[in-house]
ROZARO-445905 format. One record per residue (C-alpha): z, y, x; residue in three letters. Coordinates in steps of 0.25 Angstrom, whole numbers. Each point is the difference from the previous one (the first is absolute). Example, Ala and Ser with C-alpha at 12.3 -4.5 7.8 and 13.67 -1.06 7.14 Angstrom:
<pts>
      Z      Y      X   aa
     31    -18     49  ALA
     -2     14      6  SER
</pts>
This chain:
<pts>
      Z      Y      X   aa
     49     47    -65  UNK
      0     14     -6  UNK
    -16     -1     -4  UNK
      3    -11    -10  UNK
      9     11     -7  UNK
    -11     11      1  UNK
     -9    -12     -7  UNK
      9     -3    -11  UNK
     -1     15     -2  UNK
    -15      1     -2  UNK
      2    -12     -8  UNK
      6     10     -9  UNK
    -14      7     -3  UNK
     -6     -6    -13  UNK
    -13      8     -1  UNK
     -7    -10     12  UNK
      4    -12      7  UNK
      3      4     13  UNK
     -1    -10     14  UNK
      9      1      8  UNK
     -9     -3     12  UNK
     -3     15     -3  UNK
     13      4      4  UNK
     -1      6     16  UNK
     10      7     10  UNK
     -6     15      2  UNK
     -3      2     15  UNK
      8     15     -3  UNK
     13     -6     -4  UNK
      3     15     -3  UNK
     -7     -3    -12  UNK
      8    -13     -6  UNK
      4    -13      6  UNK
    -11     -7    -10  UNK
    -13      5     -7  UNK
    -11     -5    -11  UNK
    -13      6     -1  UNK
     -7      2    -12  UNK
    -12      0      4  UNK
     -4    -14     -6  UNK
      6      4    -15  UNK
    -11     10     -2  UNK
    -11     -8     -6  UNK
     10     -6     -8  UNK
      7     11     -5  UNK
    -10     10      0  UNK
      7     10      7  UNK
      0      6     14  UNK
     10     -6     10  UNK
      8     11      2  UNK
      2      3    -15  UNK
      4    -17     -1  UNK
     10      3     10  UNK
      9     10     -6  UNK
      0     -6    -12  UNK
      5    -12      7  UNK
      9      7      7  UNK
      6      8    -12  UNK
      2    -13     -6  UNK
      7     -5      8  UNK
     16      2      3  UNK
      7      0     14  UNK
     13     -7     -1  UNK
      9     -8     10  UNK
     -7     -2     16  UNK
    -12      7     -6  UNK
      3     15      2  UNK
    -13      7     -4  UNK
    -13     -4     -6  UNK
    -12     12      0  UNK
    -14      0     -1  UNK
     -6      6     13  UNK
    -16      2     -2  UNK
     -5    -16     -3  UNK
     11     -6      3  UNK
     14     -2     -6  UNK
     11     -1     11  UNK
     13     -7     -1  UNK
     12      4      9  UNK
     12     -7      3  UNK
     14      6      1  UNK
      4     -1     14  UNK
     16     -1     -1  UNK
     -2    -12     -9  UNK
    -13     -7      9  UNK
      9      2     12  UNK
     13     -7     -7  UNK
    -10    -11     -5  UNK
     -8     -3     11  UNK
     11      0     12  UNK
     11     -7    -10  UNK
     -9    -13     -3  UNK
     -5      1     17  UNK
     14      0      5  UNK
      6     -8    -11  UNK
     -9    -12      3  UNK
     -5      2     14  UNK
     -9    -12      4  UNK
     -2     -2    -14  UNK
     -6     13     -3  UNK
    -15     -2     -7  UNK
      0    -14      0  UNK
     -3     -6    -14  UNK
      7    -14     -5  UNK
    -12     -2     -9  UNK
     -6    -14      0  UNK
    -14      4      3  UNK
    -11    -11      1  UNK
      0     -9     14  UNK
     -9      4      9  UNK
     -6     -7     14  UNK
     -5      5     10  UNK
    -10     -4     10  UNK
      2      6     14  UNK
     -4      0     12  UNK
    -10    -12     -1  UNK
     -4     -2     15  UNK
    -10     -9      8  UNK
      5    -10     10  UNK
    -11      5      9  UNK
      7     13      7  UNK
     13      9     -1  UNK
      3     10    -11  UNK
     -6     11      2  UNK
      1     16     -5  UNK
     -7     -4    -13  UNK
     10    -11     -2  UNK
     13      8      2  UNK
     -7     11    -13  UNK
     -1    -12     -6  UNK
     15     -6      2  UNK
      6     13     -2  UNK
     -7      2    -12  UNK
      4    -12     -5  UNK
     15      2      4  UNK
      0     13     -6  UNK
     -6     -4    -14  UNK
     10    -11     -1  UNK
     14      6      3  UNK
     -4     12     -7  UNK
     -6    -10    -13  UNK
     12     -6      1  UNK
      9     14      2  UNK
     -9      2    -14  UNK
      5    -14     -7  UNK
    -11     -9      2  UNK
      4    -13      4  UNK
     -7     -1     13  UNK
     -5    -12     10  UNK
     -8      2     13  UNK
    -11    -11      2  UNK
    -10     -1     11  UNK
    -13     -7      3  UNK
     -3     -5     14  UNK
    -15     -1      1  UNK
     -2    -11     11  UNK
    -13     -4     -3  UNK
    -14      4      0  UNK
    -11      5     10  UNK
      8     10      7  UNK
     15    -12      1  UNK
    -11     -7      8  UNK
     -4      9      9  UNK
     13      2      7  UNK
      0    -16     -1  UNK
    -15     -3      6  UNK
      4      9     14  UNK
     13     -8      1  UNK
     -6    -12     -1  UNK
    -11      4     10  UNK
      7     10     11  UNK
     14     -3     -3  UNK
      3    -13      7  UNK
     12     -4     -9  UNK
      9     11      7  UNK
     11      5     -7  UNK
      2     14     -4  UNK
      5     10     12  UNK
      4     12    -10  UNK
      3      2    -14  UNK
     -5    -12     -9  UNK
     -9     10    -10  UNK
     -6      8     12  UNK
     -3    -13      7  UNK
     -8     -6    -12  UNK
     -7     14      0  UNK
     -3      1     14  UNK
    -11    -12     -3  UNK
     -4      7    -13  UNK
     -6     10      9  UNK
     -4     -9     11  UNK
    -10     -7    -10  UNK
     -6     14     -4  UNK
     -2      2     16  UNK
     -6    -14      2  UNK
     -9      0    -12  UNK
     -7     13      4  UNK
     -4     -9     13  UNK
     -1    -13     -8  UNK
     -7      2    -15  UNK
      2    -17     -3  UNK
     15      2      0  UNK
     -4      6    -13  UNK
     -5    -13     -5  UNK
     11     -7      5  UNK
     11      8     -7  UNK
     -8     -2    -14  UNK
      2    -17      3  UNK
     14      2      4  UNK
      2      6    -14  UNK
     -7    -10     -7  UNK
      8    -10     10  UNK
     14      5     -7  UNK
     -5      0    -13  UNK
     -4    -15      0  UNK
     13     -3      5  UNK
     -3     -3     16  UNK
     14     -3      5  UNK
     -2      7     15  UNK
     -5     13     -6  UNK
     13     -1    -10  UNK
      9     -2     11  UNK
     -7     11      9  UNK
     -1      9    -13  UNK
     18     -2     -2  UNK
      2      1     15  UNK
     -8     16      0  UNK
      6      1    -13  UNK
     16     -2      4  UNK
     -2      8     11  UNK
     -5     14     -7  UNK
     10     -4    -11  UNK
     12      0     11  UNK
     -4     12      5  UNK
     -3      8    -13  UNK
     12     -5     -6  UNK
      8      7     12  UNK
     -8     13     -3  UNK
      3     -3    -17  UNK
     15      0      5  UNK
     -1     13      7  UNK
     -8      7    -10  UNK
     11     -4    -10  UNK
    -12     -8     -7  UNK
      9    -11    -10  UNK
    -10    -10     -6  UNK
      7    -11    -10  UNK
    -12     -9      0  UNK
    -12     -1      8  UNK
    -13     -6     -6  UNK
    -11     -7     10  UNK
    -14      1     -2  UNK
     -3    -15      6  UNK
     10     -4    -10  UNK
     -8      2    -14  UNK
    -15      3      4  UNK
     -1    -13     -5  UNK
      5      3    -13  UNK
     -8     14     -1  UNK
    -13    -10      2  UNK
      5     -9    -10  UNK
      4     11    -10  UNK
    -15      6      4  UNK
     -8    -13     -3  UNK
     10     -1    -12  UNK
     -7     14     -4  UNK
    -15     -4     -1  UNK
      2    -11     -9  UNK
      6     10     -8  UNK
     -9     11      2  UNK
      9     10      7  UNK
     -8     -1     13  UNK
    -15     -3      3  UNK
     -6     -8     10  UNK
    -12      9      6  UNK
    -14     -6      6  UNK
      6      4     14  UNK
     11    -12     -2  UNK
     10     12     -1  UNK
     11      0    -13  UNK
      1     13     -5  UNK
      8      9    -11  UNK
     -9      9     -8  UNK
      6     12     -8  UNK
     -8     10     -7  UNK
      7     10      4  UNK
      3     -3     15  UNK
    -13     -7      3  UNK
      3    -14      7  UNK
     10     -6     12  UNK
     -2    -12      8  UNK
     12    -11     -4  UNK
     -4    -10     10  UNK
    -11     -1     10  UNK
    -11     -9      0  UNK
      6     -7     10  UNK
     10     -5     -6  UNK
     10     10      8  UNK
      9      9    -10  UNK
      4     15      4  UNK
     10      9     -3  UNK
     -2      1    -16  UNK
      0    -16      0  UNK
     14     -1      3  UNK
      4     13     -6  UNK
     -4     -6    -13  UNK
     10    -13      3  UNK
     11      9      5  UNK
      3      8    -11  UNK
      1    -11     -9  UNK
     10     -7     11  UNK
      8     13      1  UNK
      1      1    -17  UNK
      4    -15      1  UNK
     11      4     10  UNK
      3     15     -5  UNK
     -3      1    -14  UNK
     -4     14      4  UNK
     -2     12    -10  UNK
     -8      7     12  UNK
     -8     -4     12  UNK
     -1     11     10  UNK
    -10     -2     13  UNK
      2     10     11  UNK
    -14     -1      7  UNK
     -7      8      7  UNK
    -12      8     -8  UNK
    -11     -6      4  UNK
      4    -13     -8  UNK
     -2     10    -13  UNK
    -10     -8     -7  UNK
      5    -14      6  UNK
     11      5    -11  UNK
     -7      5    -11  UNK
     -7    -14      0  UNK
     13     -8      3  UNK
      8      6    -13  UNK
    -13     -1     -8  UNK
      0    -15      4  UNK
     13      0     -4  UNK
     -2      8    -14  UNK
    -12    -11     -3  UNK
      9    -13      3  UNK
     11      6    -10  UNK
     11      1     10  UNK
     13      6     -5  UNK
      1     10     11  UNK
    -14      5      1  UNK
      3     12     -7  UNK
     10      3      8  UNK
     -6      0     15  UNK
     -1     12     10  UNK
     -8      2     13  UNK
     10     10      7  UNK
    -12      4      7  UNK
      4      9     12  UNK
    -11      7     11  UNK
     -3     -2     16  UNK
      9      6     11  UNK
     -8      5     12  UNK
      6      5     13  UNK
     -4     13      6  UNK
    -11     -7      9  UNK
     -6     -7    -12  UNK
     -1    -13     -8  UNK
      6    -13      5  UNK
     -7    -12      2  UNK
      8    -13      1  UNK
    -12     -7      5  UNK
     -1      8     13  UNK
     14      1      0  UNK
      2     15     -1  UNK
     11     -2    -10  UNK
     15      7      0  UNK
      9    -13     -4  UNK
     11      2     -8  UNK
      8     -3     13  UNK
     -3      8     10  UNK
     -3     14    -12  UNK
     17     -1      1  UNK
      2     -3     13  UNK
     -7     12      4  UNK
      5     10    -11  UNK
     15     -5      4  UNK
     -5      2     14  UNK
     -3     13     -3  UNK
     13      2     -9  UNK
      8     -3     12  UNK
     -5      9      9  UNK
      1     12    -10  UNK
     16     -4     -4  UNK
      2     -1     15  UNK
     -5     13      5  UNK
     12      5    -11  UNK
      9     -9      2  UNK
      1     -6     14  UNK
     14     -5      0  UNK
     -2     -9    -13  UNK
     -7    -14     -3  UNK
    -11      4    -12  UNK
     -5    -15      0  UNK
      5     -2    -14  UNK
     -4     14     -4  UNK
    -14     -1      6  UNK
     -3    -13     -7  UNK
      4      7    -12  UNK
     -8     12      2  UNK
    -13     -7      3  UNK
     -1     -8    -12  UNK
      3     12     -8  UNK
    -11      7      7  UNK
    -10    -12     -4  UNK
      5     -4    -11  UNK
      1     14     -9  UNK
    -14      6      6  UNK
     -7    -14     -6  UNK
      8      2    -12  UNK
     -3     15     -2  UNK
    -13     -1     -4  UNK
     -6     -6    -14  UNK
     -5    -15      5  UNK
    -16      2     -3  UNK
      3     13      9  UNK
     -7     -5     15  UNK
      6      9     10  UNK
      3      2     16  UNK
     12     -6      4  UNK
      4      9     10  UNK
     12     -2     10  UNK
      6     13      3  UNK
     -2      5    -14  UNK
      9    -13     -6  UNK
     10      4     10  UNK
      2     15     -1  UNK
     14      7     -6  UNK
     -8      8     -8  UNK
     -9     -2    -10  UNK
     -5    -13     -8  UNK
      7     -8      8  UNK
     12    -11     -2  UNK
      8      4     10  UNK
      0     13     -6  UNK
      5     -6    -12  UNK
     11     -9      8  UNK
      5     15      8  UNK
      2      6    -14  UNK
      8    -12     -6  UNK
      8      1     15  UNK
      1     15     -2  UNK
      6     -3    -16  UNK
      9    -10      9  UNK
      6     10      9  UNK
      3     12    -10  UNK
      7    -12     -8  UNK
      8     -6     12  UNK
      3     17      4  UNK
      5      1    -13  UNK
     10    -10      0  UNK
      9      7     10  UNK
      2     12     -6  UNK
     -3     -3    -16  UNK
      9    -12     -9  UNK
    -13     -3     -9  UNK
    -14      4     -2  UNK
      2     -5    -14  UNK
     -2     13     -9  UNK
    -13      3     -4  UNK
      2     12     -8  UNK
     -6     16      3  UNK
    -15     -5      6  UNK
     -7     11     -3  UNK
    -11      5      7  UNK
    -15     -4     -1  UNK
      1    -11     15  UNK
     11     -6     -7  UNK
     -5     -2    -15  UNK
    -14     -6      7  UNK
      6     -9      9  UNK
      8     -6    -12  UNK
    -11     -1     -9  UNK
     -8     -7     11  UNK
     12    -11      1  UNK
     -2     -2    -15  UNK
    -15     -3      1  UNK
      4    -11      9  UNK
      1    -12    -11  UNK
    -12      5     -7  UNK
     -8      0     14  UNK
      5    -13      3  UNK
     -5     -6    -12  UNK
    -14      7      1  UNK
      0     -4     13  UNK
      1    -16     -5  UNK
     -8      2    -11  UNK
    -11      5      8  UNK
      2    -10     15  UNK
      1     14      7  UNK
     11     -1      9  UNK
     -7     15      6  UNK
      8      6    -12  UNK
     13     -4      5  UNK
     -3      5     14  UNK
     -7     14     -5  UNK
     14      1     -9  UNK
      8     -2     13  UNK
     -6      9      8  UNK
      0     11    -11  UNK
     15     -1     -1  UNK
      2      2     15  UNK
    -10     11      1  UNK
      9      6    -13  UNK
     13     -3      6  UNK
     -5      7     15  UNK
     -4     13     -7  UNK
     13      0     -8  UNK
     10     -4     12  UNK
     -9     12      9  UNK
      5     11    -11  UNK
     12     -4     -6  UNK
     13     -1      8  UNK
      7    -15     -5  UNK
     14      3      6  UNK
      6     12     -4  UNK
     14      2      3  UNK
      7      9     -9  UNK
     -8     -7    -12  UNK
      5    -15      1  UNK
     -5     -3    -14  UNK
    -16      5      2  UNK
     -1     -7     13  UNK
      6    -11     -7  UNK
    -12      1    -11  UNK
    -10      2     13  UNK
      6    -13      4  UNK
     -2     -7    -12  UNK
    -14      3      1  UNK
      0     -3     14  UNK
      6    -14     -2  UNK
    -10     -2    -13  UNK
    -11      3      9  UNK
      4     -9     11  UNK
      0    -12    -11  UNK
    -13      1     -6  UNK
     -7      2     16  UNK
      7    -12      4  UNK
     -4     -8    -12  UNK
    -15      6      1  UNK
      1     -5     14  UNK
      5    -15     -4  UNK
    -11     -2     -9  UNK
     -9      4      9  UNK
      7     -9     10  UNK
      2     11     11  UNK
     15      0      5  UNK
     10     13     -3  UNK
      6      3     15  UNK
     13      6     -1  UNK
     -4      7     11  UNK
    -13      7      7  UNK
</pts>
């Protein structure tokens, strides 16, 4: 908000052309609310940094919000008036509540892919970073005036589909399921691993049950949908609790055909090889080469993500294609929109691999194959099982079912969203959970806190609406943190880090907590400064419940 004016002021300066990239927020906000160093004017300029700086500084003229403009060392430093950033910044909060930040620009369409499972085991940890990742980037692209649309792919073929299909076929005897649909199927994903340490053939079997489904055998396809049903019942159930909302789901088995068709299309034109090993290759100069389709005739991955994003344009008519996939699938990417770039797609210019990093636990790496995984199902029901238990030790007399629900996926779903996405980190249980701290439910507390000073306030004061005589530093901060909101969320979009939106949060209750410690809100004999504490109170509440939503972590009215 207010840094567009401190750029249009050093637009001001003719001597050099200035970028407002350049343009910081001191860490000493003593010092100004914004900064320029001139460090990188001095080659130009042929002067020292310092010197560059006053002479920008006594150039230029403090007038309306801005209150002083001085040259301190390298730098010149901008400061705001605070009665004026006060009046501004709580005026447009309460004025447009919900609305606050949000921006009515018609930005490009976007889609996004997310969570992309297999229909051979449950969603597990690394699948919940990857829904919430997704759900964050699109309520907050969409907060930011993208037009947003959630897609999926369900990857329900290959090596891996079968071998939850090859131990059902051989151990399952046609049963039908006895728990949830998605653990079910992945029960027999690991009981292939278990059988095919005793039995190396199975191997060899699961390699002609592919090709089986590939030539089109009509009891592998009917086993292949039965599996495949089943995972997607269950999943969809965890989708539902997650708050995971997909418009339109894309199947691999649907148009893998079409990837081998646009594949064989490409060596007639020269886009793809075919290698003395029988295998059709990509060959790039820069990234070296990428298998397109095995020599075997089977196609993987790349294959039909080649035919699915010309299906998703045909569909969409996307200005960006964002993939939310794990890091390991980096260069599969770089290959992919480079495929894309050569074939002269429309959109090629415009794709991006939200690449985000592993989660371990405290005891180490999962492993899905041996079946040491934390599914996204039982992670929340243990964290609300501990949620409870805490809620009941200080409130025995009260139902906190609702409340411990809500808690828990705070608790997952902000210590995810904390850190950048190619970040790898511990996913710890009793850290995600605590009061204090990095945590959501701290978050949640402080926005219940904002919740009971307001409702407090309402039985002894008519209106919180006056804003006027904020004065102190707490105050002036906390009202310039609320104006970078609208700035943050658009650098948040831009960029496909949601973790900006979860940092900003955060740093607005740590703000607000040391402000409400040492500054008394309702003050008796002084109705009109606790009505302007108020204001700022309200303000406060606003933008941590908006924070919250884009996050998709609820606002308790109460903890």
């Amino acid at each position: 908000m207010f840094k567009t004016l401190v750029e249009k002021l050093f637009a001001q300066v003719a001597s050099i052309e200035i970028d407002p990239n350049l343009i910081e927020i001191p860490q000493d906000r003593s010092m100004g609310d914004f900064a320029l160093p001139c460090f990188s004017f001095a080659k130009e300029l042929k002067k020292a940094p310092n010197v560059i700086a006053q002479e920008i500084a006594d150039h230029l003229k403090p007038e309306g919000i801005i209150a002083k403009i001085q040259a301190l060392g390298p730098y010149v430093n901008v400061s705001l008036d605070t009665a004026l950033v006060t009046n501004d910044v709580l005026g447009k909060v309460l004025e447009q509540g919900e609305e606050y930040a949000r921006s009515l620009a018609n930005h490009e369409k976007m889609i996004i892919e997310s969570p992309g499972p297999n229909t051979n085991k449950p969603l597990h940890l690394g699948h919940v970073r990857n829904m919430l990742l997704g759900n964050a980037l699109a309520d907050i692209a969409a907060f930011a005036g993208y037009d947003v649309h959630k897609v999926d792919i369900v990857n329900d073929r290959g090596i891996h589909i079968c071998k939850s299909m090859l131990a059902y076929q051989k151990f399952g005897n046609n049963e039908e399921p006895n728990k949830k649909a998605d653990h079910y199927v992945g029960d027999w994903y690991v009981r292939y691993d278990q059988e095919s340490k005793q039995d190396p053939s199975l191997d060899e079997e699961i390699k002609q049950m592919l090709l089986k489904r590939e030539d089109g055998d009509e009891e592998t396809r009917a086993l292949r949908l039965k599996m495949r049903d089943r995972a997607l019942d269950g999943m969809h159930e965890t989708y539902k609790r997650y708050g995971c909302h997909i418009e339109k789901a894309y199947f691999e088995s649907d148009h893998y055909l079409k990837g081998k068709k646009i594949v064989d299309e490409g060596i007639e034109s020269e886009l793809f090889r075919v290698k003395e090993n029988g295998n059709i290759v990509f060959e790039d100069d820069e990234l070296w080469e990428k298998v397109v389709l095995r020599s075997d005739g089977t196609s993987i991955y790349i294959t039909q993500d080649i035919a699915l994003g010309i299906l998703r344009f045909e569909d969409w008519k996307m200005d960006r294609m964002v993939y939310v996939v794990g890091n390991e699938q980096a260069d599969h990417f770089k290959f992919l929109f480079r495929i894309f770039e050569k074939m002269w797609l429309e959109f090629a210019s415009k794709c991006h691999h939200l690449s985000y990093g592993m989660i371990s636990l405290p005891d180490g790496k999962m492993k899905s194959r041996e079946g040491n995984v934390v599914d996204a199902d039982t992670l929340i029901d243990e964290i609300q099982d501990i949620s409870l238990n805490q809620l009941k030790q200080r409130y025995p007399d009260e139902d906190h079912t609702n409340l411990a629900e809500q808690i828990a996926f705070a608790a997952i779903k902000f210590f995810v969203l904390k850190y950048d996405a190619k970040k790898d980190f511990v996913f710890d249980r009793k850290e995600s959970l605590s009061f204090d701290g990095e945590s959501g439910p701290y978050i949640q507390y402080t926005y219940a806190r904002c919740r009971s000073i307001l409702a407090k306030a309402k039985e002894q004061w008519i209106s919180y609406a006056s804003y006027e005589g904020l004065s102190n530093d707490s105050e002036r901060l906390l009202c310039l943190h609320l104006a970078e909101f609208a700035e943050l969320v658009q650098k948040s979009a831009h960029e496909y880090k949601p973790s900006l939106v979860a940092r900003y949060v955060l740093e607005l209750a740590r703000m607000f907590n040391a402000y409400y410690q040492q500054s008394k809100i309702l003050v008796e004999d002084d109705p009109a400064w606790s009505q302007s504490r108020l204001a700022l109170v309200a303000s406060v509440q606003q933008v941590l419940h908006t924070g919250l939503k884009l996050l998709w972590i609820e606002a308790p009215e109460r903890m």
